[in-house]
C-alpha positions, 0 to 999 in steps of 0.5 A: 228909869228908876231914881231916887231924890236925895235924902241926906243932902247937906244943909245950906245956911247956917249949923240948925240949932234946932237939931242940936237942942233936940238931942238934950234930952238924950243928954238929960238921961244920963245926966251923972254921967255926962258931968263926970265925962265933963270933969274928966275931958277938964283933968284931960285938958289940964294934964295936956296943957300942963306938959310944956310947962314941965318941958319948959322948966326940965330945959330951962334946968338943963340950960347952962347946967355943968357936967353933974346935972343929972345928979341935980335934975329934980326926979319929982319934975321928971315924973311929973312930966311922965305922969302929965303925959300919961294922965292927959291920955289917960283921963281922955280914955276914962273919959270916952268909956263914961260916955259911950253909954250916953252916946251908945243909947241916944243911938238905940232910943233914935232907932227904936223911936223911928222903927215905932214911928215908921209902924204907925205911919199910913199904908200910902206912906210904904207903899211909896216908900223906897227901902234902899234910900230909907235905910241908909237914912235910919243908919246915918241918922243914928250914927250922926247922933253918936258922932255928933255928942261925941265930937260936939261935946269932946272936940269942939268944947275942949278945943276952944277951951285948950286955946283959951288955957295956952293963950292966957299962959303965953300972955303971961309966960312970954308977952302978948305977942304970942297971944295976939299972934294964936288968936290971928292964927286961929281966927284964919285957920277957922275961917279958912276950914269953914269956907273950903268946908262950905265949898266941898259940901257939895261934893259930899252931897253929890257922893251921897246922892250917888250912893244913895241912888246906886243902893237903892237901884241894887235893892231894888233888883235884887228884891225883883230877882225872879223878873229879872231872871224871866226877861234876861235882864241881868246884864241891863241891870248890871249896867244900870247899877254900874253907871249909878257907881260910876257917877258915885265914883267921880263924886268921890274923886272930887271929894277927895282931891276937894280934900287935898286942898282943904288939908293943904291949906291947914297945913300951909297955915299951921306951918307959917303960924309956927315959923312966926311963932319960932322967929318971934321967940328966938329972936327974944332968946337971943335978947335974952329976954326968953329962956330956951325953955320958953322957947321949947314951951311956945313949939310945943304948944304950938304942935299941941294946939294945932293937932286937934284944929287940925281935924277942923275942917273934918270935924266941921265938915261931918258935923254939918252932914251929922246934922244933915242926917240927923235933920233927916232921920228927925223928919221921918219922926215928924211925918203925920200919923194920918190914921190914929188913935182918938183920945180916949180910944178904948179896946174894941169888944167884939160879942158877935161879930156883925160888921156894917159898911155905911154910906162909905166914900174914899179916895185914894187921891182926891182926883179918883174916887174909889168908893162912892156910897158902899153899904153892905152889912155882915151878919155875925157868922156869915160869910159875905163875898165881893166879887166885881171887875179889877179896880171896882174897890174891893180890897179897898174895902178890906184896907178900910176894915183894917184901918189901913185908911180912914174913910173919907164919908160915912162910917164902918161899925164892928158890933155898933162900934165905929172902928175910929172910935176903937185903938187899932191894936184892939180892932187888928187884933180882933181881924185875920187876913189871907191876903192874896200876895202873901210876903212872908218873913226871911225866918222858918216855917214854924217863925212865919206860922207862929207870927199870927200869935208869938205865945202859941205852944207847939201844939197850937201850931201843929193844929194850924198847920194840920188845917191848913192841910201843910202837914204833908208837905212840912213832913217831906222837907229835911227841917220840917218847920225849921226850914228858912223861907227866904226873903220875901219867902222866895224858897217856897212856892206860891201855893205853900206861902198861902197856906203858911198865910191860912195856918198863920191867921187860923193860929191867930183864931180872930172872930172876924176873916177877911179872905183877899182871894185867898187861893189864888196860889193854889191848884183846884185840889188844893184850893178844894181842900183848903177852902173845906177847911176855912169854911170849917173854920168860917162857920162860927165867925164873920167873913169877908171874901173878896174874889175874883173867881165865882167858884170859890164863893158859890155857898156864901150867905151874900154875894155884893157885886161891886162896880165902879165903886158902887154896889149894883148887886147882891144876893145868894149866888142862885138869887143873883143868876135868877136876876140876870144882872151883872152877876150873872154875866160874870158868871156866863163869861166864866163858862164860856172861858172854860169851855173857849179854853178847855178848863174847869171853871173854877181854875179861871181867874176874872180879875181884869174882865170889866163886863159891860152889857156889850160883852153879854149881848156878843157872847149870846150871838155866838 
């Protein structure tokens, strides 16, 4: 059954500093505007703090007042307090609207940092990857870094300096009783969130785990689509999906009655530090002590203070997992590059194309060899093919080519220039590929064709589209070019999407193809009239074709026979029937399909058939 490791636990232990520092530097971008953001969230602190002692002084005002007060009561102490409340919220407000660019870009920069990052990673890393899980890691990483500068630097910083500013006004106000009491409440009401905090970060963790398993399941079904049509599968992999919601579901109720507890807590807490406070101070009303102003002063800034500590234990809580993301969004930045750049890399210069193989080993694993000690070598202009069994390594050779992979031992050249030696920009620009599992992007025709080089001008991609003989069937669909493909191209069928895969890499028009069975999608008229014109089109450039099917690399210059990772034969396709080698069983086990099955030679495929002399010496016996 397909699963998914979590990729966004919770941290254990404790707040890692480390991911809080690195993202200063995308404080440091738009340093004006975080000390401007800084100086307003003060103004926004004063103002607030600044209320209850104008409702202190407004009641004391009133206290023992006779029946003329209104005409008494100063207007200035009113309109101050009007202009303290709405300045509190206002300069808050101000405050958000010059920060969002800090915190809106420290998002876009992540983004863009992992996208560019994720592209440079090695061929092994995508082809483990698991893209539901991978994207929900990019989203919440980058959301967390929003949530954390903004709560870190709005809540937590204004918070603790809002306690400081009320105790110091209640040590002087109304004693230190007060103080000595804020501080206790405080001091239990943080340890309080922060341990039941603790205790439910497992929850959380388990929802996200859940979540993330369950979207990566749907993803994963919904990308293979077809296959689950083929087998009827529909209602196994709707209940597959369900039992993954299903676990989702209960760790979201646990979460949530977890969260019960927490804010019954607070409550409890709040409640009875404000109950002491009240007793406390009505007590020294009545001893005349305290005025009923400071009365209404101690409540008020008991209500004020605990509103934001009130969103303790979220905060805390989202920060923890803000970090957790982050911490994971991070580690994707930190992955290797396996394959890249040497210092002083420069752009590849290609005058005729010749391309060398020597003494190449690689291993995908280092259990299994692949390639043991491959030389072969393409002359500029010709047309070389790779024919042998399914696992001889011949894609590997093209993956090699591209830099997908470095070799292990020995080297490939480009005109005398070792690839590794080169950028890979350079050396990929200077390549183009048909594959044969062809993926196109969910955008037109005209989108996917014009891919292979972005600038081309209409002209440019008609042409393509001409030679790779799509002309016909662009001019029978109602939006020509403009018709959207699918995801994965899915709305098209195999055969068109190797073509749009030919008119992509002739519009990008590189010295050097790789053909990796090419046309395997399309049927023999087709496949005949594509093949015409890549030859047309291989005439003057280095090619590479890697096929299963002999019929399709009859006219090539060499034909390499590869085995087990090793080349055992090569020569001209009548060379190589002379010999009575490899080659030529391959060939005879070819015939003697068609003619078992009733077929043209050139319709049978031989990827799988790993001939051996046991094969040959039972087909010459019938």
């Amino acid at each position: 059954m397909r699963g998914h490791a979590s990729l966004v636990d919770a941290p254990e232990g404790p707040l890692n500093w480390r991911i809080i520092r690195s993202l200063l530097p995308y404080l440091a971008e738009f340093r004006g505007r975080l000390f401007l953001a800084l100086g307003l969230m003060g103004l926004a602190k004063l103002a607030n703090v600044a209320v209850p002692l104008a409702l202190k002084y407004i009641v004391d005002h009133f206290e023992g007042a006779g029946p003329d007060v209104m005409l008494t009561v100063p207007l200035a102490l009113l309109v101050a307090y009007g202009l303290l409340r709405f300045s509190s919220t206002f300069f808050g407000e101000l405050r958000d609207a010059v920060f969002v660019r800090v915190a809106e870009r420290a998002m876009r920069r992540a983004a863009l940092a992992v996208f560019q990052h994720l592209h440079r990673l090695e061929l092994g890393f995508h082809l483990s990857r698991e893209t539901g899980g991978l994207s929900r890691d990019i989203e919440r990483g980058t959301r967390g870094i929003s949530f954390l500068l903004r709560f870190m630097v709005f809540n937590i910083l204004p918070t603790l300096l809002e306690i400081l500013m009320v105790a110091v006004i209640l040590l002087f106000a109304v004693g230190p009783i007060f103080m000595f009491t804020i501080f206790v409440a405080v001091g239990v009401y943080v340890a309080y969130s922060v341990v039941i905090t603790e205790w439910r970060t497992r929850f959380v963790r388990e929802a996200n785990l859940r979540d993330n398993e369950s979207n990566t399941r749907a993803i994963d079904s919904l990308l293979n689509y077809e296959t689950v049509k083929y087998f009827g599968n529909e209602r196994f992999e709707a209940e597959s999906y369900d039992k993954g919601l299903a676990s989702w579901e209960q760790a979201r109720m646990k979460n949530v009655l977890s969260l019960v507890l927490l804010n019954s807590g607070q409550a409890l807490i709040i409640a009875a530090t404000i109950t002491v406070m009240m007793i406390l101070a009505s007590r020294q009303v009545a001893a005349g002590t305290m005025t009923l102003g400071d009365l209404v002063m101690v409540n008020a800034y008991m209500i004020q203070l605990f509103i934001p500590l009130n969103f303790l234990g979220f905060v805390y809580r989202e920060i923890r997992q803000s970090l957790a993301n982050i911490e994971r969004l991070f580690g994707l930045l930190e992955k290797p590059v396996k394959v890249k750049d040497r210092p002083g890399a420069k752009d590849i210069e290609v005058t005729a194309g010749k391309v060398r193989f020597e003494d190449v080993h690689f291993s995908y694993h280092p259990e299994r060899s692949i390639l043991e000690g491959v030389s072969l070598e393409i002359p500029a202009g010709h047309k070389v093919a790779v024919v042998g069994p399914s696992g001889a390594g011949k894609s590997t050779l093209a993956r090699l080519l591209f830099r997908f992979y470095d070799v292990d031992q020995g080297r490939i050249t480009i005109d005398g220039q070792d690839i590794r030696d080169v950028t890979q920009q350079s050396l990929r620009q200077a390549i183009g590929v048909v594959p044969q599992d062809t993926v196109l992007f969910n955008e037109s025709i005209g989108y996917n064709i014009a891919y292979g080089r972005p600038q081309a001008s209409p002209e440019e991609i008609q042409e393509a589209v001409r030679l790779a003989h799509l002309d016909d069937f662009i001019q029978r669909l109602p939006r020509g070019l403009d018709t959207v493909v699918g995801e994965r191209g899915l709305k098209v069928s195999g055969g068109e999407k190797q073509r749009i895969a030919i008119a992509r890499m002739l519009l990008k028009d590189p010295p050097i193809l790789v053909f990796d069975e090419a046309t395997s999608s399309l049927d023999s008229g087709s496949e005949k009239a594509i093949l015409a014109a890549l030859n047309e089109v291989a005439a003057r450039r280095t090619t590479l074709v890697i096929a299963h099917r002999l019929s399709t690399v009859m006219d090539a210059d060499n034909i390499v026979v590869l085995e087990h990772g090793r080349v055992i034969e090569q020569g001209t396709h009548d060379a190589l029937l002379a010999r009575d080698g490899a080659y030529r069983r391959l060939w005879q086990h070819q015939l003697e399909s068609a003619s078992r099955n009733s077929l043209p030679a050139d319709d049978l495929d031989l990827e799988g058939k790993d001939f051996t002399t046991k094969d040959t010496e039972s087909m010459k016996k019938r």
